[in-house]
C-alpha positions in Angstrom: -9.8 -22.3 1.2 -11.3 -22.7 -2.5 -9.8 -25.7 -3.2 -11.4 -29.1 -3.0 -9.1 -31.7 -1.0 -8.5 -34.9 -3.0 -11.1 -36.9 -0.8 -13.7 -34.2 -1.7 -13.3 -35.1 -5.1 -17.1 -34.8 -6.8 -18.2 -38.4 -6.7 -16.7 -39.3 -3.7 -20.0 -38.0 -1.2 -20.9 -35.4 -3.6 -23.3 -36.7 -6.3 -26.3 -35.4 -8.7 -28.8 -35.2 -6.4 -26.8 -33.1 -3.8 -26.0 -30.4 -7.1 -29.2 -30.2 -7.4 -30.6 -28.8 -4.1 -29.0 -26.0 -2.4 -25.9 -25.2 -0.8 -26.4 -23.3 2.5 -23.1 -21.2 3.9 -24.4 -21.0 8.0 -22.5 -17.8 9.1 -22.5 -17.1 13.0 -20.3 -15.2 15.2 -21.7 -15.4 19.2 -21.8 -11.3 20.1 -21.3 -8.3 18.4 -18.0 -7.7 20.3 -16.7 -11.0 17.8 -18.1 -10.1 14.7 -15.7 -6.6 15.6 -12.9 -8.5 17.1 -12.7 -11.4 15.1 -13.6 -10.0 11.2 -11.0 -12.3 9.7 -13.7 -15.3 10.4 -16.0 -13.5 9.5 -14.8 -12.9 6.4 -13.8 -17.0 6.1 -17.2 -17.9 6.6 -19.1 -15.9 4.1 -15.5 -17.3 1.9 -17.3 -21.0 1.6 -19.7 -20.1 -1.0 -16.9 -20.3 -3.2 -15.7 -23.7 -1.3 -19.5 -24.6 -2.6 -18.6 -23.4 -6.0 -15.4 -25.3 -6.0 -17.3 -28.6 -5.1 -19.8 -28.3 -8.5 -22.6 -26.0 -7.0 -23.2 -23.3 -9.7 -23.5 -19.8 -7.7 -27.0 -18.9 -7.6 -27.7 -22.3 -5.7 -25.6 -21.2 -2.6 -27.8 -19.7 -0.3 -25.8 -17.8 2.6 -28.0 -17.3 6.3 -26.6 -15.0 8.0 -29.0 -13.4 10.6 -27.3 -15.2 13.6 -24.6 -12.6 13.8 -24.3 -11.7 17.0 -26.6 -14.4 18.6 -25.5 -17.2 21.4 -25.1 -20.4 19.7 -26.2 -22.2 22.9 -29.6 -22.8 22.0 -31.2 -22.9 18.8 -34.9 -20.4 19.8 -33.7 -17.2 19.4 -32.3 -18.2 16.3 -33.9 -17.1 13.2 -31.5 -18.7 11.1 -30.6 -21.5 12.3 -34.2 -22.5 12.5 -34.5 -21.7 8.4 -31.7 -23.9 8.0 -33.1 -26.6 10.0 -36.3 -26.1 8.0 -34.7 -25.8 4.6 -33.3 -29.2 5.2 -36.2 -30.4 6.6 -38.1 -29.5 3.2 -35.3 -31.7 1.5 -34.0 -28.0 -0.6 -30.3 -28.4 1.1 -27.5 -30.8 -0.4 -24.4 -29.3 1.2 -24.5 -27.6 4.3 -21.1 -25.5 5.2 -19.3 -23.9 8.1 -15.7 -23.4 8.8 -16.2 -25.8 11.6 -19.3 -28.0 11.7 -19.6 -28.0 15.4 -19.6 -24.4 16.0 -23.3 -24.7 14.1 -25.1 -25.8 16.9 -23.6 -25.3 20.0 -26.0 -27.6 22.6 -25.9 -31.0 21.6 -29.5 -31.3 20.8 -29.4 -28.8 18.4 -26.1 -30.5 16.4 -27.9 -34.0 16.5 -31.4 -32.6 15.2 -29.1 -31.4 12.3 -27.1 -34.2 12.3 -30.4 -36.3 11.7 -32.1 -34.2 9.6 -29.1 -34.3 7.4 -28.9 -38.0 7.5 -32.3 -38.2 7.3 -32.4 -36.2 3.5 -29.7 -36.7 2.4 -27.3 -33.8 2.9 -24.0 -33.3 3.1 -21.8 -31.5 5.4 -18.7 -29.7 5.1 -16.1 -27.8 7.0 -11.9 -27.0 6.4 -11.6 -30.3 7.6 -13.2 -32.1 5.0 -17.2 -33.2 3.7 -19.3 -35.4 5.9 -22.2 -38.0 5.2 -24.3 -38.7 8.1 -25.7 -41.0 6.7 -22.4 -43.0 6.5 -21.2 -44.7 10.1 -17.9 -43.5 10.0 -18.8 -40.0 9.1 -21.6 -39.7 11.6 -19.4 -40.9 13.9 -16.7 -38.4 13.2 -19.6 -35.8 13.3 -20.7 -36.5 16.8 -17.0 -36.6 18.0 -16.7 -33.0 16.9 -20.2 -31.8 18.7 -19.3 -33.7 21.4 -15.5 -32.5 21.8 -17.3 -28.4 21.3 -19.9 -28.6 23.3 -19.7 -26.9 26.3 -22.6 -26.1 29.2 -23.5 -22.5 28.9 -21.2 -21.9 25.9 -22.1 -19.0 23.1 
């Protein structure tokens, strides 16, 4: 999980500017009966900060939010920390935004494509186990809104 793939080289999306903001690990699991059932992912997720630390960030600039354990996914209000991610980025702090699958961030689809613009919009990155993602690139955006579209589900946690 700590390795960096050969297409997420440093260089390849992955410049200066992105090192220089945060990294922010989202963590989320949808009820309390997961974060019980299902520790193993648990334990993947809070695992990326050293996926960030494998792609250049130095430690203390990954940031992990965390306080949507336990929470729905299916709409962004009741979510403390999804909204400080949203507003991180907003504030241009974030260059590298992680989860173990990018989708599962935001699970209506006006939540993923507010992040997917915001993103696009200052320049961030995002990455998953399937590899790092610059909406700002066509192809990549594309591939983005594939994955929120092939997730999201009505009344889905």
């Amino acid at each position: 999980m700590t390795s960096v793939m050969p297409w997420e080289r440093p260089g390849s999306k992955i410049d200066d500017r992105h090192l220089q903001r945060l990294a922010v690990v989202y963590v989320r699991r949808s009820t309390r009966q997961q974060l019980v059932d299902h520790q193993e992912s648990t334990r993947l997720q809070y695992a990326l900060v050293d996926r960030a630390i494998a792609l250049g960030w130095q430690a203390e600039r990954v940031l992990v939010i965390d306080e949507d354990l336990g929470r729905s996914g299916s709409s962004a209000v009741a979510r403390t920390g999804f909204q400080r991610l949203v507003t991180e980025i907003g504030l241009d702090h974030v260059g590298l935004v992680l989860g173990i699958e990018m989708s599962r961030l935001a699970r209506s689809g006006r939540d993923w494509y507010q992040l997917i613009e915001l993103c696009a919009l200052s320049g961030a990155v995002l990455a998953d186990t399937d590899g790092v993602y610059d909406p700002g690139e066509y192809n990549d955006r594309l591939r983005l809104g594939l994955k929120g579209t092939m997730r999201a589900r009505p009344n889905s946690t």
